[in-house]
C-alpha positions, 0 to 999 in steps of 0.5 A: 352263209359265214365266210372268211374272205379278203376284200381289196379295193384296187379301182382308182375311182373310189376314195380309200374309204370305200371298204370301211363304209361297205363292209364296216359293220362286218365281223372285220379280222384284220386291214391292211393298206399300202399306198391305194390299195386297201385290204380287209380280212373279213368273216361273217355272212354276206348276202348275195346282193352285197358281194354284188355290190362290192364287185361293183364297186371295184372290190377284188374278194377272194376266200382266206386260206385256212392258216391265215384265217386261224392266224388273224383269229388268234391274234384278236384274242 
């Protein structure tokens, strides 16, 4: 299933390349990073067991609201 979503690493566990090397092979919109906090807009399909093991990792994921999504899809072209 294809979805656009927004991955933020928030735990203070993982080093902040944790997103990259989950989700790096992953149709990656935009990413953004301020002090700890590491945030990707992705869209592409996710199976259930890797939005497991993002949750596990202490990733937030949260679903990208449509003008956002449309933004960052424009401004790759």
């Amino acid at each position: 299933m294809a979805l656009a979503v927004e991955c933020k690493n928030v735990s203070k566990k993982y080093n902040k390349d944790i997103l990259e090397k989950l989700v790096g092979n992953k149709n990656i919109l935009s990413k953004e990073s301020i002090g700890n906090i590491e945030k990707y807009h992705v869209f592409d399909d996710f199976s259930k067991d890797e939005i497991y093991k993002l949750r596990v990792k202490g990733i937030e994921i949260s679903s990208v609201n449509l003008q956002d999504l449309f933004i960052e899809i424009t401004k790759k072209k």
